[in-house]
Backbone as JSON, one array per atom type, in Angstrom:
{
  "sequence": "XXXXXXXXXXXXXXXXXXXXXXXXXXXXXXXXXXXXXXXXXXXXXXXXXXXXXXXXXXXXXXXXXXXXXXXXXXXXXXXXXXXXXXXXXXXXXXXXXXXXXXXXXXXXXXXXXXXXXXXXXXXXXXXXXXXXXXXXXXXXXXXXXXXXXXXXXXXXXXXXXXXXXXXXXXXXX",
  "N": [[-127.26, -149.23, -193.27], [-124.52, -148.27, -193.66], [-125.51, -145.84, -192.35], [-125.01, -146.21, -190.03], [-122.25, -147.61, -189.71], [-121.03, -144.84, -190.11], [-121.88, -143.2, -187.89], [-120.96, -145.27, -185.66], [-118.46, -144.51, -186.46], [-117.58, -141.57, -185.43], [-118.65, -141.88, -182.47], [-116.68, -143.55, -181.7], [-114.38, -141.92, -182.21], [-115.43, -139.18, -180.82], [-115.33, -140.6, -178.26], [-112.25, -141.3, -178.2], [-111.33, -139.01, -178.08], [-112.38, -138.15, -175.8], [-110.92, -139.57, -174.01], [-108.55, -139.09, -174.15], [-108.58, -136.2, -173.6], [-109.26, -136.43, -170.42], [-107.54, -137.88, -170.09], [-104.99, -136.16, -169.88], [-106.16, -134.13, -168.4], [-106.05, -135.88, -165.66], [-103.36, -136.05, -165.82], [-102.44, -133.36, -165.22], [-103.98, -132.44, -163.18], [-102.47, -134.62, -161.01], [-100.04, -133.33, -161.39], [-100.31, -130.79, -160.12], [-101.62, -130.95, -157.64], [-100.18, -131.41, -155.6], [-99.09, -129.28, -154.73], [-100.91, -128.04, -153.69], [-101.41, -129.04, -151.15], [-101.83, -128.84, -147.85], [-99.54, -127.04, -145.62], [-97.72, -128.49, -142.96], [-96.69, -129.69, -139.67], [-95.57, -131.48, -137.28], [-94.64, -132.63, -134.38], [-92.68, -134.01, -131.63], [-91.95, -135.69, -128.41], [-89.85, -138.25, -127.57], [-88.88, -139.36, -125.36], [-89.37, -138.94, -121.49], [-89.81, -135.23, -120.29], [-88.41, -132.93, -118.07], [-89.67, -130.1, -117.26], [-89.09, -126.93, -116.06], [-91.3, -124.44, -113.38], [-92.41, -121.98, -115.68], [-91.09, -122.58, -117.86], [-90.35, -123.75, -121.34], [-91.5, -126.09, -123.26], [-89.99, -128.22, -125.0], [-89.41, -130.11, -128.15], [-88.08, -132.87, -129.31], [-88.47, -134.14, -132.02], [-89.33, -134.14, -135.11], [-91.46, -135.46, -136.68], [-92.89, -134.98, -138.99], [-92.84, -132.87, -141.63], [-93.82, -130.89, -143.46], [-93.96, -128.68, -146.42], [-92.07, -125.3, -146.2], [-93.59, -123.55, -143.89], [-93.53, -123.42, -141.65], [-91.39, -123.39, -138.94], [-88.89, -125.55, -137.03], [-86.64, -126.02, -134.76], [-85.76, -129.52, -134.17], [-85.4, -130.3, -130.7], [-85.85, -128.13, -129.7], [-87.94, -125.06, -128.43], [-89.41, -123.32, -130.11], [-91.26, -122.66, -132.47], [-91.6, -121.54, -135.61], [-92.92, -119.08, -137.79], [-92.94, -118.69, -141.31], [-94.81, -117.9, -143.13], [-97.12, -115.82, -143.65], [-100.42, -116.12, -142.22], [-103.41, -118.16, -141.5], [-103.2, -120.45, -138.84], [-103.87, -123.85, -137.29], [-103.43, -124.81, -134.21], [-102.23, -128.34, -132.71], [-102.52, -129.68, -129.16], [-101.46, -132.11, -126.54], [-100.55, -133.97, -124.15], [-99.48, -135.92, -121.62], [-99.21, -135.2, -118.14], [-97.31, -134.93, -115.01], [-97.07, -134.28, -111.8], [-93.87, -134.59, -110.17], [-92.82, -135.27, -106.64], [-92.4, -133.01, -105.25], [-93.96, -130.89, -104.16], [-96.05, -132.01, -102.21], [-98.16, -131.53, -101.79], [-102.06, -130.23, -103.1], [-101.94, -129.27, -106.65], [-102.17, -127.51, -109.42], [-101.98, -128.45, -112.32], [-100.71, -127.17, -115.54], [-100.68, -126.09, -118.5], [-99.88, -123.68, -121.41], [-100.47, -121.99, -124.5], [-98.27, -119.75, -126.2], [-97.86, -116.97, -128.03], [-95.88, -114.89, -129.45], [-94.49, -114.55, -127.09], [-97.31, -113.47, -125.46], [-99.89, -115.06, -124.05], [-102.04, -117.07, -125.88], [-105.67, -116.62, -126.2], [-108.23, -119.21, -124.6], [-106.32, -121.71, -124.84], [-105.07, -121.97, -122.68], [-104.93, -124.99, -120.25], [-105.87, -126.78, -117.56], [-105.43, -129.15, -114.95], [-106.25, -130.42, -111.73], [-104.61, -131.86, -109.44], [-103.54, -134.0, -106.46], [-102.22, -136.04, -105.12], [-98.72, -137.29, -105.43], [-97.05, -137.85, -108.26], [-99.48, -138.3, -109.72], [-101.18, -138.37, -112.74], [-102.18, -136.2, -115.07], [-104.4, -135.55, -118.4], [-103.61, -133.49, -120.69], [-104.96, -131.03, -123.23], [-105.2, -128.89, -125.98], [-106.54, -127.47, -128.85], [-106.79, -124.69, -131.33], [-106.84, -121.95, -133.16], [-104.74, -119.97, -134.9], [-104.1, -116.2, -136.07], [-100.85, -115.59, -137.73], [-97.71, -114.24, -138.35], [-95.2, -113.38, -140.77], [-92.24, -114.14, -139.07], [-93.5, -114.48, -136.37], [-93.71, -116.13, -133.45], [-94.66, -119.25, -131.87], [-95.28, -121.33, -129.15], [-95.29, -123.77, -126.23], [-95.79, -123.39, -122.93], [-95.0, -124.14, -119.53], [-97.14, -123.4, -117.07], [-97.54, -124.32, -114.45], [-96.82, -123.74, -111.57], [-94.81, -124.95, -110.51], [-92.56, -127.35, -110.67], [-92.93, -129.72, -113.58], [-93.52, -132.73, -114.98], [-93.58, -134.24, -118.25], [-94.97, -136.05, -120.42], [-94.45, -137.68, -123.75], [-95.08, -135.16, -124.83], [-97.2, -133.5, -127.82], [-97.07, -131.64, -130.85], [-99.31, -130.29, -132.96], [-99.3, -128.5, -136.24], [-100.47, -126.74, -138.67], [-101.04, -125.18, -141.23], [-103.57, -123.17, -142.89], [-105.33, -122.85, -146.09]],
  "CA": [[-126.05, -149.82, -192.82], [-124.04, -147.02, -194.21], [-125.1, -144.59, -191.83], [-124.75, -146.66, -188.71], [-120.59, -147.18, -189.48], [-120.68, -143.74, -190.11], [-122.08, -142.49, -186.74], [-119.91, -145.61, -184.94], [-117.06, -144.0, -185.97], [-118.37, -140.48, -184.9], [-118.6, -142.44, -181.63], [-115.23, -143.89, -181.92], [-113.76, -141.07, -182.49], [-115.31, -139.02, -180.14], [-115.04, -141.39, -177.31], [-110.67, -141.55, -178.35], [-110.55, -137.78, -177.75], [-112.67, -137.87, -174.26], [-110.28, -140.5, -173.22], [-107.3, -138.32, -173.86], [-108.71, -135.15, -172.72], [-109.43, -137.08, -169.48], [-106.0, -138.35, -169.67], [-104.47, -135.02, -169.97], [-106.27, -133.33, -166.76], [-105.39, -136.59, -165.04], [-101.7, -135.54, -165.41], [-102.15, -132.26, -165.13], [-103.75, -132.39, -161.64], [-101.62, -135.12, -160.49], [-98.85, -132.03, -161.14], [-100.99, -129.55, -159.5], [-102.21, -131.28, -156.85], [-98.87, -131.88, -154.51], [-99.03, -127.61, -153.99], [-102.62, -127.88, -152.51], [-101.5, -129.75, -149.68], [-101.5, -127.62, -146.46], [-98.1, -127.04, -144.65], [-98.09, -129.24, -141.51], [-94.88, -130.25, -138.78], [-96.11, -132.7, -136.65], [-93.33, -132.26, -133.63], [-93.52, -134.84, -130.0], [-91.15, -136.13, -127.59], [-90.01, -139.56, -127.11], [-88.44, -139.25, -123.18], [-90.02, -137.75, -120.76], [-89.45, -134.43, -120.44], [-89.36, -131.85, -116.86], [-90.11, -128.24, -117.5], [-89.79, -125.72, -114.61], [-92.37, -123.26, -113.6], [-92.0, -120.68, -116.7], [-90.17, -123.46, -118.92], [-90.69, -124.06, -122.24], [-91.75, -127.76, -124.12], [-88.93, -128.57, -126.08], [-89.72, -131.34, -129.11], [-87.36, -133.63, -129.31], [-88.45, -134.98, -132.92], [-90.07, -133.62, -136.21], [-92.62, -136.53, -137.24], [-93.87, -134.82, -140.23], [-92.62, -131.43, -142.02], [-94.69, -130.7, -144.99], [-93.43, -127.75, -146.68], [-91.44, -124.72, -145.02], [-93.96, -122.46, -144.11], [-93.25, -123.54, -140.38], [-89.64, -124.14, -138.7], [-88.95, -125.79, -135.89], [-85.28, -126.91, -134.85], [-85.04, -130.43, -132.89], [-84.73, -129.88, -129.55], [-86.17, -126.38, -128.79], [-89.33, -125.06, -128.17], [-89.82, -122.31, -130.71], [-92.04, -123.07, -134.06], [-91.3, -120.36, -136.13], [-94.02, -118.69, -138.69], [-92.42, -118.19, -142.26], [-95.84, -117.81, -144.27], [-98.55, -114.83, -143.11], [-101.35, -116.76, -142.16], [-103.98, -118.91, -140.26], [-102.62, -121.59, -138.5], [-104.13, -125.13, -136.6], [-102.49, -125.85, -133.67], [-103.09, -129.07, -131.55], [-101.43, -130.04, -128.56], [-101.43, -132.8, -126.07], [-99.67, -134.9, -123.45], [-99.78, -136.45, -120.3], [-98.32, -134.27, -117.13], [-97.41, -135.34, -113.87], [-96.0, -133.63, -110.91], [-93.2, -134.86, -109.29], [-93.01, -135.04, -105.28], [-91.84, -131.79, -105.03], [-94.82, -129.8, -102.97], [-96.84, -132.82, -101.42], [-100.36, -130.99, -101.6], [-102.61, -129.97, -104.22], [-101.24, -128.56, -107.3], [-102.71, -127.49, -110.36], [-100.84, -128.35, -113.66], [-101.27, -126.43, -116.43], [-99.84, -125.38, -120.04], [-100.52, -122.36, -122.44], [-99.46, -121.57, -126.08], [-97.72, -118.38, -126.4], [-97.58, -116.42, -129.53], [-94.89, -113.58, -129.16], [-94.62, -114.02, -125.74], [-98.88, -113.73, -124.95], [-100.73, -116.28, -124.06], [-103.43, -116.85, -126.96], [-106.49, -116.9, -125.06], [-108.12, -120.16, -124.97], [-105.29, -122.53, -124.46], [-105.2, -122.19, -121.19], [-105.51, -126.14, -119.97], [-105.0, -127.55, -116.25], [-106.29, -130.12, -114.38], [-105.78, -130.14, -110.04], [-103.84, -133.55, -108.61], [-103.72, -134.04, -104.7], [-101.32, -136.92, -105.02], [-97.44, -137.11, -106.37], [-97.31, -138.77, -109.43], [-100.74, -138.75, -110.47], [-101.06, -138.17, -114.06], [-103.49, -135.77, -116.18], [-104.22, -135.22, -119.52], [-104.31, -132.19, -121.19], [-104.7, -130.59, -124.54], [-105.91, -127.72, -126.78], [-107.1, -126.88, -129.89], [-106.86, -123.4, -131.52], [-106.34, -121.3, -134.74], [-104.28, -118.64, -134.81], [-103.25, -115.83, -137.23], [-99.33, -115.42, -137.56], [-97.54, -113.17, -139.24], [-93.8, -113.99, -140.59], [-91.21, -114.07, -137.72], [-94.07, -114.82, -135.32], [-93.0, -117.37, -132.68], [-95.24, -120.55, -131.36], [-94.34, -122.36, -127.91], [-96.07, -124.24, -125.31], [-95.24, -123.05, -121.94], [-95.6, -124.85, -118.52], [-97.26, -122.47, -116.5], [-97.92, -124.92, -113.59], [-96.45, -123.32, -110.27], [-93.66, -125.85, -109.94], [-91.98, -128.6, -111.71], [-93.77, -131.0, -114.3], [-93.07, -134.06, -115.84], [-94.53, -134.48, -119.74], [-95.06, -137.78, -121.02], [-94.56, -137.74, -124.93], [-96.14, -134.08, -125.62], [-97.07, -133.99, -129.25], [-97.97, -130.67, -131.3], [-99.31, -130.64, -134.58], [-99.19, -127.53, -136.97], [-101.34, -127.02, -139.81], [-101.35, -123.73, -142.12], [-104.72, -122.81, -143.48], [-104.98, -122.52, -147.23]],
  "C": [[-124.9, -148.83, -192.88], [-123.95, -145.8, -193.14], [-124.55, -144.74, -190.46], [-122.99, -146.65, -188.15], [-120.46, -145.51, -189.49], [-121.1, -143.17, -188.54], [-121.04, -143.62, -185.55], [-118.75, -145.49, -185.0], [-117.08, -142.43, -185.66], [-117.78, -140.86, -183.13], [-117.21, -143.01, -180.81], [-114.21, -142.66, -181.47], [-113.58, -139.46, -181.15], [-114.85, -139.26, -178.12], [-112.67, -141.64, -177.23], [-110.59, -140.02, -177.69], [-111.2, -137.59, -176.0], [-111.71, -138.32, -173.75], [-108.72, -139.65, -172.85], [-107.49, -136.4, -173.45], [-108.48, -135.31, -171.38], [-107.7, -137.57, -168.86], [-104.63, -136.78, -169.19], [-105.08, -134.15, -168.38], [-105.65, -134.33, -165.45], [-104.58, -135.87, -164.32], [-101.57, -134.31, -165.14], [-102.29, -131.9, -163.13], [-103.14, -133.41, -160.41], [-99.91, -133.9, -159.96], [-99.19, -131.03, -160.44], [-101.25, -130.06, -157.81], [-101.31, -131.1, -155.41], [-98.81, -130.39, -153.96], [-100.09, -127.42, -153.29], [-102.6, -128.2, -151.26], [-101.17, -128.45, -148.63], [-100.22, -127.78, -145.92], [-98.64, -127.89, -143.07], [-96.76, -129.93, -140.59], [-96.02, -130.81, -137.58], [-94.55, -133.13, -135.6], [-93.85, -133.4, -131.81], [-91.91, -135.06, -129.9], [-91.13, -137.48, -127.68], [-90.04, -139.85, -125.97], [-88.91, -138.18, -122.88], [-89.3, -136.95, -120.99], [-89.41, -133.72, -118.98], [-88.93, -130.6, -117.09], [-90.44, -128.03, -116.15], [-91.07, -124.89, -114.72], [-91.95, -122.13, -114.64], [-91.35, -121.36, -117.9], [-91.26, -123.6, -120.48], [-90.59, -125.32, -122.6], [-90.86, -127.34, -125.19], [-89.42, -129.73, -126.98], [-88.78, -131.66, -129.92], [-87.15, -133.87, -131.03], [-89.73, -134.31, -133.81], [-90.47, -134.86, -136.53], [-92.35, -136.59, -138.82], [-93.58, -133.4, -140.16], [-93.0, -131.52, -143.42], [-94.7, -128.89, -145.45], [-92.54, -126.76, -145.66], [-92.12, -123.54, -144.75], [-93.92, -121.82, -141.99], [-91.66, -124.16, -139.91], [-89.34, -124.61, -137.21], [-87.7, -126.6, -135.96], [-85.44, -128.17, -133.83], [-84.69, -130.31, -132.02], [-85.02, -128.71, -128.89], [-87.44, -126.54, -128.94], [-90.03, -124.41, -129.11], [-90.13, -122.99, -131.75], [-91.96, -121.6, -134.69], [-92.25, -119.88, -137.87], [-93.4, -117.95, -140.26], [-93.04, -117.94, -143.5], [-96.91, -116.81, -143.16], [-99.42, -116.12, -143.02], [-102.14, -117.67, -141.16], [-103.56, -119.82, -140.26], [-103.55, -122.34, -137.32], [-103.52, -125.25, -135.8], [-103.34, -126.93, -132.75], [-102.39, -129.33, -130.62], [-102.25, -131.16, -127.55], [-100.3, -133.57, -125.29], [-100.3, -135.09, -121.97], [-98.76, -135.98, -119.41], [-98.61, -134.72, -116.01], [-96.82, -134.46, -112.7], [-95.2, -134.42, -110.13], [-93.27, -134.7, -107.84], [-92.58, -134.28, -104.33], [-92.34, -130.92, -103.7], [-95.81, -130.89, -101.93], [-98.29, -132.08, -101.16], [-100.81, -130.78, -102.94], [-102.35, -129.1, -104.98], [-102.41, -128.62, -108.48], [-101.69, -127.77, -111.72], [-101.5, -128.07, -114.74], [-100.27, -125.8, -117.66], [-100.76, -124.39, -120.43], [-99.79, -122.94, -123.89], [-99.21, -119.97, -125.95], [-97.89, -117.91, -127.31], [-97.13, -115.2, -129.09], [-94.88, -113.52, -128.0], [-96.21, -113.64, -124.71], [-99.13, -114.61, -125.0], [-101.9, -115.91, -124.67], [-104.27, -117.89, -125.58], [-107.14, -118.38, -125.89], [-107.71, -121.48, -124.81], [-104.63, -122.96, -123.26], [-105.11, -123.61, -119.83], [-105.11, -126.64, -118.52], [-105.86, -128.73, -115.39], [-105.4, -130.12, -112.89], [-105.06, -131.61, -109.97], [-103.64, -133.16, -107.12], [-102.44, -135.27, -104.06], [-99.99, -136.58, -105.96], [-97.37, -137.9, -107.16], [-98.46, -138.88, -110.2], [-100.65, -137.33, -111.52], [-102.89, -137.22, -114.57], [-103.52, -135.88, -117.54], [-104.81, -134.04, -119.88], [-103.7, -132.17, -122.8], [-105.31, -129.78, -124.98], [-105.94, -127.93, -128.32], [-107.31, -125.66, -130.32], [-106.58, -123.04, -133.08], [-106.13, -119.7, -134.23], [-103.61, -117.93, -135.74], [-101.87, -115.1, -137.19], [-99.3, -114.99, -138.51], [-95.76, -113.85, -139.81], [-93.24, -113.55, -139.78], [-91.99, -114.26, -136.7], [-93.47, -115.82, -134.41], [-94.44, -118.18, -131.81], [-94.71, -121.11, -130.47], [-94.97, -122.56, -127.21], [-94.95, -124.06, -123.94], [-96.41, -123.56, -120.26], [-96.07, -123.72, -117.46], [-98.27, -122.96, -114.68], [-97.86, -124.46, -111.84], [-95.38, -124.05, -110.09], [-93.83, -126.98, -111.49], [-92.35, -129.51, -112.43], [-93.07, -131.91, -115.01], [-94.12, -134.65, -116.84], [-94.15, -135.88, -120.28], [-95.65, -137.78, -122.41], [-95.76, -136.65, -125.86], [-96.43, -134.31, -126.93], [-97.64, -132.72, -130.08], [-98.5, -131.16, -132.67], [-99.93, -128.94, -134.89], [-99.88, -127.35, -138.43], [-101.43, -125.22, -140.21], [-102.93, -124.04, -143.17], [-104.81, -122.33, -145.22], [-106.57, -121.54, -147.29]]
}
């Protein structure tokens, strides 16, 4: 009987200090944890938008800015690279041409980086009618350097009309 209390408080005892070891990494990576997250700006339009031939996508509205390792002012086009490193981008929207040329047009975006078009990104889809709507979008990873510059550029032949572009930005840990 004797030895049994003696090993259930053994038991006891050890079982009090797991609990607060346990408790202790808890909190620790609750504190740690919030720096792990990836940098991410999450940037779209509400109103349409029309970009000339050569124009740049302006984004109206920051969503979602999760740290500053990316900058992007309201209203312009430029995403600006303030951490070395690989970066996510996604993009998307719905592009129309206005009834500008009346024949078959191709509409088409890029992403830039410094002024090149990262290969890739390239996206267009033909229309034959005015008004009729495509969708396009890309997917890419690219490595930026600080002061790099990010921008989606309409590289359609004529005049487009974007219907609630939307990028999203993601730094690579």
């Amino acid at each position: 009987m004797c030895c049994n209390k003696k090993w259930n408080g053994y038991y006891f005892a050890i079982s009090i200090g797991l609990i607060f070891i346990l408790l202790i990494l808890n909190f620790s990576l609750t504190i740690v944890a919030p720096n792990n997250y990836p940098t991410h700006i999450n940037s779209f339009n509400y109103a349409p938008e029309r970009v000339e031939n050569g124009g740049y996508i302006t984004f109206d509205t920051n969503r979602i800015v999760e740290k500053n390792d990316i900058t992007h002012q309201e209203g312009s086009s430029d995403f600006v690279i303030n951490q070395d490193g690989n970066y996510y981008i996604g993009f998307n929207t719905t592009i129309y041409e206005p009834p500008s040329t009346g024949k078959e047009t191709t509409l088409s975006v890029c992403l830039e980086h410094n002024n090149a078009t990262v290969y890739g990104t390239t996206v267009g889809e033909t229309v034959a009618n005015a008004y009729q709507t495509v969708n396009l979008s890309f997917e890419v990873i690219v490595k930026a350097k600080r002061g790099d510059i990010l921008r989606v550029k309409n590289n359609s032949g004529t005049v487009v009309e974007l219907l609630q572009p939307n990028i999203n930005m993601i730094r690579a840990k």
